[in-house]
C-alpha positions as CSV (number, residue, x, y, z in Angstrom):
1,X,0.0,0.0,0.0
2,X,1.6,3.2,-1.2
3,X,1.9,6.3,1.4
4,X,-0.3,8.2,-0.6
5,X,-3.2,5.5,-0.1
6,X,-2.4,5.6,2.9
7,X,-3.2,9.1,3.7
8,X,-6.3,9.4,1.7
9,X,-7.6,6.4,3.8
10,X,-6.5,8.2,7.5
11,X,-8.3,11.7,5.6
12,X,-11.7,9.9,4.9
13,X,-11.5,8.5,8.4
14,X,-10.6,11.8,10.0
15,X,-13.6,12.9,7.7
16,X,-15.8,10.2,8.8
17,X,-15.4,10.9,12.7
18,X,-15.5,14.4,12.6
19,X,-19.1,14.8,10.6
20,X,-20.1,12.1,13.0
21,X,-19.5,13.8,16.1
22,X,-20.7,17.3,14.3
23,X,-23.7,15.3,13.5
24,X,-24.2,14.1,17.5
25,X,-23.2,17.0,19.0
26,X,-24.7,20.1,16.7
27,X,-27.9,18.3,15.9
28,X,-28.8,15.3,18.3
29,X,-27.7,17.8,20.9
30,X,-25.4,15.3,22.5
31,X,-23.4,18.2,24.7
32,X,-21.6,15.4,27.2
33,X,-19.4,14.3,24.4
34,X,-17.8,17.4,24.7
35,X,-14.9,17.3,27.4
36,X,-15.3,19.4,30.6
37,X,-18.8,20.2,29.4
38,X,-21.4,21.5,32.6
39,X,-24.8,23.2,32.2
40,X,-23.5,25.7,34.8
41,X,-20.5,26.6,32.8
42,X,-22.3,27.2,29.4
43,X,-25.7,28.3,30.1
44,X,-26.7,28.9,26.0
45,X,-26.2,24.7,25.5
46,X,-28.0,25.4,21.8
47,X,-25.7,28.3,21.0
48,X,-22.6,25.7,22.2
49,X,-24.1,22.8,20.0
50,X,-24.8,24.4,17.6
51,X,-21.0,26.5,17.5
52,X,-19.5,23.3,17.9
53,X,-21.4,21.3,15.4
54,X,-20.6,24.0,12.3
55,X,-17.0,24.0,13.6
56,X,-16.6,20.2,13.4
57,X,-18.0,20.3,10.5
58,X,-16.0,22.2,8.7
59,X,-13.4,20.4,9.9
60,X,-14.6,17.5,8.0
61,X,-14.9,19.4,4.5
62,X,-11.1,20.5,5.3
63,X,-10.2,16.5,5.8
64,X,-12.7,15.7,2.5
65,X,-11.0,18.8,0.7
66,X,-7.1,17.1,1.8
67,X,-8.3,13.6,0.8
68,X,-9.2,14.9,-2.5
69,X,-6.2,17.1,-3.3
70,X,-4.1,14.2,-2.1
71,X,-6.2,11.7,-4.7
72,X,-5.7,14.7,-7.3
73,X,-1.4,15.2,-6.7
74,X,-1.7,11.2,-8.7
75,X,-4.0,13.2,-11.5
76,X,-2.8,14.7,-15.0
77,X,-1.2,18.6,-14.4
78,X,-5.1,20.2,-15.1
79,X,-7.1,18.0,-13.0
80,X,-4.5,18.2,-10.4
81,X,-4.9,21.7,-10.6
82,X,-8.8,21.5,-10.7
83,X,-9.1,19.8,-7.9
84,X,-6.6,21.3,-5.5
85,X,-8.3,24.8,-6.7
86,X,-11.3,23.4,-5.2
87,X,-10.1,21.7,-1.9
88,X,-8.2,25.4,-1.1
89,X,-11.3,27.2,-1.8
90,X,-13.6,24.8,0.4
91,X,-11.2,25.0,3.2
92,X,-11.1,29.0,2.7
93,X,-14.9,29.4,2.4
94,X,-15.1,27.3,5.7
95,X,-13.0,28.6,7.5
96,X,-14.2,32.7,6.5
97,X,-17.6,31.5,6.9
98,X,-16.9,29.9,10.6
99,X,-15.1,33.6,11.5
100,X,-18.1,35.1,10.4
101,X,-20.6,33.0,12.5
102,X,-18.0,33.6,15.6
103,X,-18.1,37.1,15.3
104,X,-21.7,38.0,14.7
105,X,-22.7,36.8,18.0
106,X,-20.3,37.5,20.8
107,X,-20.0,35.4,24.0
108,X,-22.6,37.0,26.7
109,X,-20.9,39.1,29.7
110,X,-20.6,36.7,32.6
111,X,-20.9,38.2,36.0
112,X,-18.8,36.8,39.1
């Protein structure tokens, strides 16, 4: 098995837990598979699900977008082109659009 096999198979893994646990934890609302996770310290629990389920997720177009540029590197020089074009622009759009979320809605003020 060549090393480039090899990492498209960890990507699509990587791929495959991360859109699993966005998945569970910004839509089934499973919040206890986050670590150090308490009710008290995070009263908006949606807000944190839902945060945490977008970033995971785009996590797991990054891994898609790697596996695929790795898969393209074994292409002829325009489809290898193509398709690492695309993988940089999904991981850019993901990443702008998670900064965007983040910053429209600031954390709340927490008193002590």
């Amino acid at each position: 098995m060549s090393g480039q096999l090899i990492g498209i198979v960890g990507f699509l893994i990587g791929a495959a837990l991360l859109g699993g646990l966005a998945y569970l934890i910004g839509v089934r609302k499973m919040l206890f598979l986050m670590n150090n996770y308490t009710p008290e310290k995070y009263p908006d629990a949606d807000g944190l699900g839902r945060w945490m389920g977008v970033s995971l997720g785009i996590g797991a177009l990054g891994m898609l977008a790697s596996a695929a540029m790795l898969w393209a590197s074994t292409l002829d020089d325009a489809g290898s082109a193509l398709v690492m074009l695309a993988g940089v622009a999904v991981m850019t759009i993901g990443v702008l659009w998670g900064l965007i979320r983040f910053h429209q809605r600031p954390a709340p003020k927490h008193r002590r």
